[in-house]
N, C-alpha and C positions, 0 to 999 in steps of 0.2 A: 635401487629399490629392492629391498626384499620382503617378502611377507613370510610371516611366521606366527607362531601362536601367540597371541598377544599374554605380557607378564599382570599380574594384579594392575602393577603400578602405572602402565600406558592406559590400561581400560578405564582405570581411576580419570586419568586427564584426556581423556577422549570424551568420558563422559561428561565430566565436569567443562569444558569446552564447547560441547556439542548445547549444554545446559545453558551456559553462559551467551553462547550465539540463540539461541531462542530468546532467551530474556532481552539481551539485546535488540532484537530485531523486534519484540514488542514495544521495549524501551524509546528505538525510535519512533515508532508512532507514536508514542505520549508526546515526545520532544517536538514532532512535524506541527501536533495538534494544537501547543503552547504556542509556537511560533508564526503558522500562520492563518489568516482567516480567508478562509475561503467566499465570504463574502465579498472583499475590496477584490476579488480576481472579478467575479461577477460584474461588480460595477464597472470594471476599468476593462474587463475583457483581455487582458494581460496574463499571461504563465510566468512572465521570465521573473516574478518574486518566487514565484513558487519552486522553479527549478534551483535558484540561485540557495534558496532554502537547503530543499532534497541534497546539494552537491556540498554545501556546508557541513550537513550533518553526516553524508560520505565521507570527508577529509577529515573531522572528528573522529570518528569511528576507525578508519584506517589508524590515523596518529597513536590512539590506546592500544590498538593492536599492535602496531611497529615499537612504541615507547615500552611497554610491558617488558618486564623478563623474569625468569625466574620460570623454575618447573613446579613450585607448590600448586597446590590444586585452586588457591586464591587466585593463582598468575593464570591458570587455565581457564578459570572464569570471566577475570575482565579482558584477558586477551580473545576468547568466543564471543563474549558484548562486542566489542569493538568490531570482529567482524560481522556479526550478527546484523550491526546498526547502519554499518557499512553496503553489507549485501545488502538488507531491505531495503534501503533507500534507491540505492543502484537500480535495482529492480522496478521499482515505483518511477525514477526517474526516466527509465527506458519506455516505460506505458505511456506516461506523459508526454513523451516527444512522439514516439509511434501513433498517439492518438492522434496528433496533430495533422499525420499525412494523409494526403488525398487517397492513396492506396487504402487505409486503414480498413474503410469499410468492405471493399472488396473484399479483401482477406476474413472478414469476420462473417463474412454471408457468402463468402467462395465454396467451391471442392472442398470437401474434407482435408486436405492436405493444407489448401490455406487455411480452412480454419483450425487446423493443428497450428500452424506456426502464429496464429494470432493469438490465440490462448496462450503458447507458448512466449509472447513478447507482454502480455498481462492485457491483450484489449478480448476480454470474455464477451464481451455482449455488445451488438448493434450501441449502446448506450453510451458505451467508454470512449467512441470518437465522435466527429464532426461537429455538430452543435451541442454537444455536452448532453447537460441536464434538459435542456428544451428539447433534445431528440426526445429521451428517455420519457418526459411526460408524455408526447404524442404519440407513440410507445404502446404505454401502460395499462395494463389493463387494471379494472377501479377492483382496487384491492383495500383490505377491511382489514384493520388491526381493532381487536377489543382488548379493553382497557378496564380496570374496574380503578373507582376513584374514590373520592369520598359520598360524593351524590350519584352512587350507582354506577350502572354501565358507560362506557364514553365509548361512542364509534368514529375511529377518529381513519380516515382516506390515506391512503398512504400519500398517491401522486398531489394531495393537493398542502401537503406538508412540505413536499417538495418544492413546489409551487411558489411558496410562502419565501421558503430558503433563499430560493435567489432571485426572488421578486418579481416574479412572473404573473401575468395574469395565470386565472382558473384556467383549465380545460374542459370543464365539464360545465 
């Protein structure tokens, strides 16, 4: 490996790559979003569609990136998609599973050190493990989104849209 002052034409497909994997890795969320419904987890209390999803859209993503060739700045871009859709996913799927563990929450309400590597594994908030969405209600505090509609103001609760989502009774 050598470093050196990069030519026009490497910063050209750095950037264009770097572009490409952005796009990508937002492209997979559209893709995650088409494919599954977070509702039928709810009712079934089931992840493994959800992972089987996530690992799908990984192996897609890797394939573009591996099939790709070519140094034009076009091949630099769908070869960044691909890993772009691939990381994200990866990432997402790792949150997923770490949600799942008993430890999770320790780590996200530990030392500063655990809660570095929980952040670091994508479980940010008390919310992201153990009972999901029903921790996260009992949680919340009653927070207020304003809306303007056609017939005026709408004060609409956040937690209790939530609520709604996956069927929960109110908590208020």
């Amino acid at each position: 490996m050598d470093i050196k002052k990069p030519s026009q034409k490497s910063a050209i497909e750095t950037a264009s790559y770097i572009g490409g994997a952005a796009g990508g890795a937002m492209l997979s969320e559209g893709v995650f979003s088409l494919v599954h419904d977070p509702a039928k987890d709810a009712i079934t209390g089931s992840d493994t569609a959800k992972i089987v999803k996530r690992g799908a859209i990984i192996v897609g993503g890797t394939l573009l990136a591996a099939y790709v060739t070519g140094t034009s700045v076009l091949a630099s871009v769908v070869k960044g998609a691909g890993a772009g859709m691939a990381v994200n996913q990866t990432v997402r799927l790792v949150a997923d599973i770490a949600a799942k563990s008993s430890k999770a929450q320790t780590l996200a309400t530990g030392s500063k050190a655990q809660q570095f590597l929980a952040k670091t594994i994508g479980l940010s908030c008390p919310s992201d493990f153990g009972n999901g969405q029903q921790f996260a209600l009992q949680g919340a505090h009653r927070r207020s989104k304003r809306r303007s509609g056609m017939h005026g103001v709408e004060e609409v609760y956040i937690p209790e849209i939530m609520a709604q989502r996956v069927g929960l009774e109110s908590i208020y």
